[in-house]
C-alpha positions as CSV (number, residue, x, y, z in Angstrom):
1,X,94.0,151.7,110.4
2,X,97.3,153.1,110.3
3,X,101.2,152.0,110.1
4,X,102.7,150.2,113.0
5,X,105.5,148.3,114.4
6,X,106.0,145.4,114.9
7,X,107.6,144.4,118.1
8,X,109.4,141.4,119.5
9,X,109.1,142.6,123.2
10,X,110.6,146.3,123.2
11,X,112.9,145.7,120.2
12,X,111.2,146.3,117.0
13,X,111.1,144.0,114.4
14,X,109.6,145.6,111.1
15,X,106.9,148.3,109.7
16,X,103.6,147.0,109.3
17,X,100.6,148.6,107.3
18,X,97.1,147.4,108.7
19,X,94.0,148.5,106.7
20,X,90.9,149.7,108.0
21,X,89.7,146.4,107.8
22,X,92.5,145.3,109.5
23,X,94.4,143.9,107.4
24,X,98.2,143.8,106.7
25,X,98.9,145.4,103.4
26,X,102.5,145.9,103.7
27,X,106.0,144.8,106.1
28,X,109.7,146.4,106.3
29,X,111.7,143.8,108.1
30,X,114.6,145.5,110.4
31,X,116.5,143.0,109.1
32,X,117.8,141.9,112.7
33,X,116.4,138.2,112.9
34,X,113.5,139.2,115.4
35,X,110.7,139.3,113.3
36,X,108.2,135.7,112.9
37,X,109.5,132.7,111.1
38,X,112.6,132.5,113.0
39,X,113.3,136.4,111.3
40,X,112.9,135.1,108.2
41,X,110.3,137.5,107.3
42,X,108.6,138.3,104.0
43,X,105.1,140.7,103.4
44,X,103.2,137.2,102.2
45,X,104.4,135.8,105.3
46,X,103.5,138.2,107.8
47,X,99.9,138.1,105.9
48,X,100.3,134.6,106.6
49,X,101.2,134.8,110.2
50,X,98.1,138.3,110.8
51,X,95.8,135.6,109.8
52,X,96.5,133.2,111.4
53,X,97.0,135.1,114.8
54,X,93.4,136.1,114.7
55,X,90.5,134.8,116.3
56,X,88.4,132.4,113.3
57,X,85.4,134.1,112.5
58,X,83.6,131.3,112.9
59,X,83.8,131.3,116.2
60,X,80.8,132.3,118.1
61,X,83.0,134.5,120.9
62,X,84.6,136.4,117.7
63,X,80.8,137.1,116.1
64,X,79.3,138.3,118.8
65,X,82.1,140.6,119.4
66,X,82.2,141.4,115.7
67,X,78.4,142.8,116.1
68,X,78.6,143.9,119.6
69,X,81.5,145.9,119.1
70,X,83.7,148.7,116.6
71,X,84.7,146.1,114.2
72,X,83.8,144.2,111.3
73,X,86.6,141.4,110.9
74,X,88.9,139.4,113.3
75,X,91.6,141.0,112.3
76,X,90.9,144.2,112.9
77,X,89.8,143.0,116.2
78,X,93.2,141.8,116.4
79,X,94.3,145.4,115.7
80,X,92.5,147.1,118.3
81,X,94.1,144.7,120.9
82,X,97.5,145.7,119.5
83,X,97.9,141.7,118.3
84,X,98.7,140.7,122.0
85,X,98.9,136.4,122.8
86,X,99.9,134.4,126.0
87,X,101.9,132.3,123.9
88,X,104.6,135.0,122.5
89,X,105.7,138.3,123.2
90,X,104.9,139.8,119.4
91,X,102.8,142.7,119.4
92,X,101.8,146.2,117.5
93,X,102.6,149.5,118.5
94,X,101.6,152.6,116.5
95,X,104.7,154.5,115.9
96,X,103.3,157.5,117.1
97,X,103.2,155.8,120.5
98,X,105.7,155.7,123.4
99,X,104.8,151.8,124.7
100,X,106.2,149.4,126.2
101,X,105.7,146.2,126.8
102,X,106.0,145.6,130.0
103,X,102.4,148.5,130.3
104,X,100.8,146.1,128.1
105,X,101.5,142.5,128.2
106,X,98.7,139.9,129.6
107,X,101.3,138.8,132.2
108,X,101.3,142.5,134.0
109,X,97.4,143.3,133.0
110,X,95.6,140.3,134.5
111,X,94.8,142.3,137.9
112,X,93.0,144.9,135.7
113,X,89.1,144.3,134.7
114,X,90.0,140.2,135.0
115,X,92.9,140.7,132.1
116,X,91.0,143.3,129.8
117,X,91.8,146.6,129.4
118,X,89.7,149.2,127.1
119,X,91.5,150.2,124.2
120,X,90.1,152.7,121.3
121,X,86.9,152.9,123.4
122,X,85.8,149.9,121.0
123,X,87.3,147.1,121.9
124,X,89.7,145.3,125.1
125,X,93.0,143.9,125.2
126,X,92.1,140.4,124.6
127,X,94.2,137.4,124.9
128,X,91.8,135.9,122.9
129,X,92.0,138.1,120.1
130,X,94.9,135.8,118.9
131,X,93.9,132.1,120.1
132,X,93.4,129.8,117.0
133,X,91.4,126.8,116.9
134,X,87.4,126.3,116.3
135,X,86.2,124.9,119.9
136,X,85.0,127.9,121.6
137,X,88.5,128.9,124.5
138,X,89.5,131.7,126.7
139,X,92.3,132.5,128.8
140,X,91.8,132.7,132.5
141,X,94.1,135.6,133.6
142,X,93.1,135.1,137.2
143,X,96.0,133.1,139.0
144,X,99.8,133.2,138.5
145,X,100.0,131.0,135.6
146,X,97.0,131.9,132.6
147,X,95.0,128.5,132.4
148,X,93.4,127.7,128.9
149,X,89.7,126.6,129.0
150,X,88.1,124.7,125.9
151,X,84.8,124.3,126.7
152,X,83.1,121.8,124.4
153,X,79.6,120.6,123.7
154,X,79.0,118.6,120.7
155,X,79.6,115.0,121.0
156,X,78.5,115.3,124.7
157,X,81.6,117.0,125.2
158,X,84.4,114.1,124.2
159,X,87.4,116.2,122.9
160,X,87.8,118.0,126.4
161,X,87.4,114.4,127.7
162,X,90.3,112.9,124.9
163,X,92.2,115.4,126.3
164,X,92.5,113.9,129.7
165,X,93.0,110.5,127.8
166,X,95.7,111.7,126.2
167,X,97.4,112.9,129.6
168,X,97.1,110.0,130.9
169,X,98.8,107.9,128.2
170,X,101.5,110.5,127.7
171,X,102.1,110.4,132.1
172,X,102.5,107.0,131.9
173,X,105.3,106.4,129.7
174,X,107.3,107.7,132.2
175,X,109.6,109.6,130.3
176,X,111.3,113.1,129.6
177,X,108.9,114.0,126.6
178,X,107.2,117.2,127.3
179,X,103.5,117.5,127.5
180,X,100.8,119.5,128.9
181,X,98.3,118.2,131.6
182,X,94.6,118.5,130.9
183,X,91.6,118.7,133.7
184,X,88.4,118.2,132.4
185,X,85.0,119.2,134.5
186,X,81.0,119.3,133.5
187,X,80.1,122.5,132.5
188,X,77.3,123.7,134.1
189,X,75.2,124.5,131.1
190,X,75.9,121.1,129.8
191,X,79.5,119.7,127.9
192,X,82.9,119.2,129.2
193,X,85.4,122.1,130.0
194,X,89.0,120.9,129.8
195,X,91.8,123.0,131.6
196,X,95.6,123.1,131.1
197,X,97.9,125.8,132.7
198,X,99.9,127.8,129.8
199,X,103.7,126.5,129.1
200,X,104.3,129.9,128.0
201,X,105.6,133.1,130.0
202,X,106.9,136.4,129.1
203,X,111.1,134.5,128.6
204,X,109.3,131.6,127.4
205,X,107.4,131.9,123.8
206,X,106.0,129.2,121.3
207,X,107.0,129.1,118.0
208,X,104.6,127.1,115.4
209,X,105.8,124.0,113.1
210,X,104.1,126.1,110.4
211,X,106.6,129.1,111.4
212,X,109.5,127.0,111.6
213,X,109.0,125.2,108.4
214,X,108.0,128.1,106.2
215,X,111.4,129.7,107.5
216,X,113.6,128.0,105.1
217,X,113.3,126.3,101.7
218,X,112.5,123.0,102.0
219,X,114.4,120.7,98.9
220,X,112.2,119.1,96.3
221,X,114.1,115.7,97.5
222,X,113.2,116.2,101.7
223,X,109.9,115.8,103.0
224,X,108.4,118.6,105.0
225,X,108.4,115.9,108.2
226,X,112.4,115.7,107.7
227,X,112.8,119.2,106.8
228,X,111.1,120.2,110.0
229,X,113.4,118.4,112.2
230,X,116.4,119.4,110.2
231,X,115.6,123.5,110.7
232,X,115.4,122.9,114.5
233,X,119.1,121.5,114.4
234,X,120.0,123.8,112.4
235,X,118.6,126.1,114.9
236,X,120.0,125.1,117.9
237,X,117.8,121.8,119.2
238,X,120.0,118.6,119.4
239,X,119.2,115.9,116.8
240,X,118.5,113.3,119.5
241,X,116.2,115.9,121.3
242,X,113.4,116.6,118.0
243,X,113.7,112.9,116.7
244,X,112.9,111.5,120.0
245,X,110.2,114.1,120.4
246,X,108.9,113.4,117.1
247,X,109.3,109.9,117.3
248,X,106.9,109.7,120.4
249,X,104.5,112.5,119.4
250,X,103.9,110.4,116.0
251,X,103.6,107.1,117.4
252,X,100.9,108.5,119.7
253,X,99.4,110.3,117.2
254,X,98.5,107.1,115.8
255,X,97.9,105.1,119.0
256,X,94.9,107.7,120.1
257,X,94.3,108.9,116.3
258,X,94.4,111.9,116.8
259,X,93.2,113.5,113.6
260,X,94.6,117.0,113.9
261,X,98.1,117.6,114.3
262,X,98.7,120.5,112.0
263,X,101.3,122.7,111.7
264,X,100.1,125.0,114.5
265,X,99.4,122.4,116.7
266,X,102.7,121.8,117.7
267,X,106.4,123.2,117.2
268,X,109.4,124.5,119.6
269,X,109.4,127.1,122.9
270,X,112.1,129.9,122.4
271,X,113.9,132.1,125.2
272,X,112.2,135.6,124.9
273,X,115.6,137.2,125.6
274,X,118.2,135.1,123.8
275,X,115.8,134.5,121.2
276,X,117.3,130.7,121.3
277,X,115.3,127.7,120.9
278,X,114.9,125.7,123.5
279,X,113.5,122.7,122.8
280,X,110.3,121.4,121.6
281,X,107.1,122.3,123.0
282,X,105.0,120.1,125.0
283,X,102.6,118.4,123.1
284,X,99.1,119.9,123.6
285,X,95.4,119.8,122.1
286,X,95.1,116.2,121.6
287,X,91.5,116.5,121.8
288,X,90.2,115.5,118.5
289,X,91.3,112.0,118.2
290,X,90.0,108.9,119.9
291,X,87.4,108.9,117.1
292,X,85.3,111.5,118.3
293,X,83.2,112.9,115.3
294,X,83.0,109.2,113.9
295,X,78.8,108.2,113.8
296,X,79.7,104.7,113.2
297,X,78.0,101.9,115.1
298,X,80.6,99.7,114.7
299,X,84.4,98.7,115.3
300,X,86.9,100.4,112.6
301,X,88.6,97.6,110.4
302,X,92.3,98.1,109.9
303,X,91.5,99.1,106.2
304,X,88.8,101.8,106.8
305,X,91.2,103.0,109.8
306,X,94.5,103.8,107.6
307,X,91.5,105.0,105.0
308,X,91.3,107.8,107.5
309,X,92.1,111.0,106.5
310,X,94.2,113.6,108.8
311,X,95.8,116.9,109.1
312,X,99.8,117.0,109.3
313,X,102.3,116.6,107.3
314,X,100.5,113.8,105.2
315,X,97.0,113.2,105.3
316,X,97.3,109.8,105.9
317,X,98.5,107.9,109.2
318,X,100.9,105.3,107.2
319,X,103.3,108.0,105.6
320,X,103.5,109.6,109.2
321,X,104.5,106.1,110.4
322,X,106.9,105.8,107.9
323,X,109.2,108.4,109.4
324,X,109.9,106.9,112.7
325,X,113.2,106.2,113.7
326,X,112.8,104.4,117.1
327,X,109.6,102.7,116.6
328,X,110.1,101.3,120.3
329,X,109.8,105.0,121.9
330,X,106.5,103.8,123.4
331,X,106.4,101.6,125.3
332,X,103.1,99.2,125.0
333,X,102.7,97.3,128.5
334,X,102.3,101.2,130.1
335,X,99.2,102.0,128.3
336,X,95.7,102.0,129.6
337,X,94.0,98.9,128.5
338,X,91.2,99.1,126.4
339,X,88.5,98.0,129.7
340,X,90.2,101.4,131.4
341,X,89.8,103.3,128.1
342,X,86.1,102.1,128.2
343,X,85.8,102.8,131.8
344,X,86.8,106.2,131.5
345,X,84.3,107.6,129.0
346,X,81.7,106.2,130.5
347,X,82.8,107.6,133.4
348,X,82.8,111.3,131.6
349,X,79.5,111.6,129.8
350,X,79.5,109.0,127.2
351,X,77.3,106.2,126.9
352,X,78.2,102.1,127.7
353,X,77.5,102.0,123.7
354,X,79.3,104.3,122.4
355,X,82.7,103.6,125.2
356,X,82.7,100.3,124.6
357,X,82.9,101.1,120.5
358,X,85.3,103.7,121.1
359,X,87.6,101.2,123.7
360,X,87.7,98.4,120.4
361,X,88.7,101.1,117.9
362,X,91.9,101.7,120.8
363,X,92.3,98.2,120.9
364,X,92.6,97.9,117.2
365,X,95.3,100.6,116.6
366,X,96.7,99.3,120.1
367,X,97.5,96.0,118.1
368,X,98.4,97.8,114.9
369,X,100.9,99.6,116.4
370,X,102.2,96.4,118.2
371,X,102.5,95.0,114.4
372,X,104.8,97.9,113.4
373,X,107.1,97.4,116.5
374,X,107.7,93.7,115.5
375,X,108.3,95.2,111.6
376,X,105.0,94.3,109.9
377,X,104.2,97.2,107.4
378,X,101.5,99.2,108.1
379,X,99.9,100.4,104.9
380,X,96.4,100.5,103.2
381,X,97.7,98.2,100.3
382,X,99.3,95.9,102.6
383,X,96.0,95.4,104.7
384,X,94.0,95.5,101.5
385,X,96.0,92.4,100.2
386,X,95.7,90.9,103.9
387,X,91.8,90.7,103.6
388,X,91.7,89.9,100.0
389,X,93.9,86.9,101.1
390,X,91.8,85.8,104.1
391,X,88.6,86.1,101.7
392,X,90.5,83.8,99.3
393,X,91.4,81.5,101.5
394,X,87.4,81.1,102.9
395,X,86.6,80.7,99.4
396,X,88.4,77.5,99.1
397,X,87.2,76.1,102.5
């Protein structure tokens, strides 16, 4: 497709080779700390990043735009729409080009065509073109903040409903962690749409855990958990500030089991012009937890919960647990009860049934959690042995 740069707002970053299939074949890093991972830059990591900035193919928005339109991949989708997000200001300029980026971004587009603007004659500036995930979103471009809509239809539409669970247990804590509010509505064609206003602006960008992580190398003696929260000191974020934050975001994690907290599901905002680090993000996308692909038609045990497996750091709940420092951050007499958990879904499109199961499930991890607090290790062998003692125990009754 033709060489590029790369640019960090007007300042440019590096070279960057695109394919016709639109993908990156080759980087030159300026060298001046702009470019992704914290300007830590390397061709394999760009490819890394290009990748992951696309749409999934998967996606049904992303095929029928594949057949509909000029391309053949998501990337080179991405391409055409000069790799434009709402979450950052990154973005491709072909150097024989006189751009800027205040002609292009989303922020000064969205009057325009409802935020798209014809590019190549193929193809649109599309936010879109670089939101991750596999629930089918979009970015409404119509009001002064961009809104993100998930609309969702399987499991009659429960992870835009676990979002709005998860707002409501993060709200009432009461405290100064950051996290995004979710609304969630009946879409009219059937499903839940859930809605959350973007945290991002053109002086305020995102910056993954996955970025932040892969922009230093990690010890073979630190965990990847620890090694996370050291590179945001070392970057400017207090130590009190990330613990805390990843203190609370674990601990709820586990209390709504949410499933899915990989690397690009969380990670810091940055200033756009200082290129500082602010803080951490808020926590967002929450919305598959709360047991919401499980078919089961009854309760979890404790064993077959910790058997669960999950995306993160570990792929198990008990290792994630393991690296909390204040394992009082939540506070347990604030949290919805498990009759309001049940309430609530069937409330939003989910049967008495299946509520009620999903309200014991809470309950269980609500007590689990409890059991950590007062020091009880929470592990698969330790609840293993637990049952295997109970079962002796019968035995000899």
């Amino acid at each position: 497709m033709g060489t590029y740069y790369l640019k960090h707002k007007n300042d440019i970053c590096g070279t960057i080779v695109i394919d016709d299939s639109g993908r990156v074949v080759a980087y030159q890093d300026n060298n001046n700390g702009l470019s992704p991972y914290l300007g830590n830059s390397t061709v394999e990591n760009i490819k890394k990043w290009w990748m992951m900035r696309a749409i999934p193919a998967s996606r049904d928005t992303i095929k029928s735009l594949i057949n509909s339109l000029e391309v053949t991949t998501s990337e080179e989708y991405l391409a055409k729409n000069l790799a434009l997000s709402v979450t950052d200001t990154y973005w491709i300029c072909p150097v024989n080009m006189d751009l800027k980026y205040e002609d292009i971004n989303f922020f000064n587009l969205k009057e325009y065509n409802e935020g798209k603007i014809p590019y190549h004659n193929s193809t649109s500036y599309d936010p879109n073109a670089s939101l991750g995930g596999q629930m089918e979103k979009y970015w409404d471009l119509s009001e002064s903040i961009p809104r993100l809509v998930k609309e969702s239809y399987k499991y009659n539409g429960q992870q835009s409903v676990n979002e709005v669970v998860a707002t409501t247990l993060y709200q009432r804590q009461n405290n100064d962690i950051p996290f995004v509010r979710y609304e969630c509505s009946l879409a009219e064609d059937g499903g839940r749409i859930s809605v959350c206003d973007a945290f991002t602006s053109k002086d305020v960008e995102l910056v993954s855990a996955y970025e932040v992580l892969s922009s230093a190398k990690v010890q073979n003696d630190t965990s990847n958990y620890e090694a996370y929260i050291k590179i945001c000191i070392d970057n400017g974020i207090e130590r009190g500030q990330i613990q805390e934050f990843m203190d609370f975001q674990t601990s709820m994690d586990f209390i709504l089991s949410n499933t899915d907290e990989h690397m690009m599901n969380f990670g810091v905002i940055r200033d756009t012009n200082t290129m500082k680090l602010i803080g951490p993000a808020p926590i967002f996308d929450s919305g598959n937890s709360m047991f919401y692909a499980d078919l089961m038609k009854r309760p979890f045990t404790r064993v077959e919960m910790l058997g669960r497996e999950i995306t993160s750091f570990y792929k198990n709940e008990e290792k994630m647990l393991s690296h909390i420092k204040n394992k009082n951050i939540v506070k347990m007499d604030l949290l919805p009860s498990p009759a309001e958990i049940k309430e609530f879904y069937c409330n939003n499109g989910q049967s008495e049934e299946r509520a009620e199961l999903i309200a014991k499930n809470y309950y269980t991890k609500q007590v689990m959690f409890k059991d950590f607090q007062q020091g009880k290790t929470i592990s698969l062998f330790s609840e293993k042995k637990n049952v295997s003692e109970v079962g002796f125990k019968n035995c000899l009754q």
